[in-house]
N, C-alpha and C positions, 0 to 999 in steps of 0.2 A: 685790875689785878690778874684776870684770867689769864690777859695776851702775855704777861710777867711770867707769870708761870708756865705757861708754856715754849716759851722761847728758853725759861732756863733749862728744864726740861728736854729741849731740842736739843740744848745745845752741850750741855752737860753728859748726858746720856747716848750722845750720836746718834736722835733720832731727830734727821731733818725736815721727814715730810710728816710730822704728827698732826693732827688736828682735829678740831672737833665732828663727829660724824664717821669717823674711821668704824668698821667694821674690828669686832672681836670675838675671844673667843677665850672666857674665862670660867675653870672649873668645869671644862666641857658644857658648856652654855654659850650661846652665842648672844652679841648683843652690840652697843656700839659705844662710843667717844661720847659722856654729855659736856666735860667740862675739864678743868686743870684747877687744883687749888696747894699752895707752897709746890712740892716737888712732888705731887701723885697725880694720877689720873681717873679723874671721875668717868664711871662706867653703869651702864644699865641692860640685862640683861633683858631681851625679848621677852622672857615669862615673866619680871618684872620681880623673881625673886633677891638678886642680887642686885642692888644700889648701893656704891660706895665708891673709896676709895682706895687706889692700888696703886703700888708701887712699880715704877715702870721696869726695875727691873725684878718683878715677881714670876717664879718659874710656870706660875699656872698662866700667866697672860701671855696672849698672841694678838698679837697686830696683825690686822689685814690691808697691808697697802696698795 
């Protein structure tokens, strides 16, 4: 289901190099890519306060490719 959802995700969204492990940068926190579930992006901040899921096109997220 994960690889599903992120291919719709790529592809729907024109983001073609996404993937798990990406470097981020959400609510001024930094953190990285854990996962993909339906059309969001699972994310984990380094201080470990923020786990969830976010919408890829959410104005607080930043991709680092």
């Amino acid at each position: 289901m994960t690889n599903l959802s992120r291919d719709y995700i790529r592809d729907y969204y024109q983001m073609p190099n996404l993937k798990k492990g990406l470097k981020v940068t959400y609510r001024g926190k930094t953190g990285k890519i854990t996962g993909f579930v339906n059309s969001y992006i699972k994310i984990k901040t380094d201080d470990g306060l923020v786990n969830g899921n976010v919408h890829p096109q959410d104005e607080e997220l930043e991709i680092m490719y």
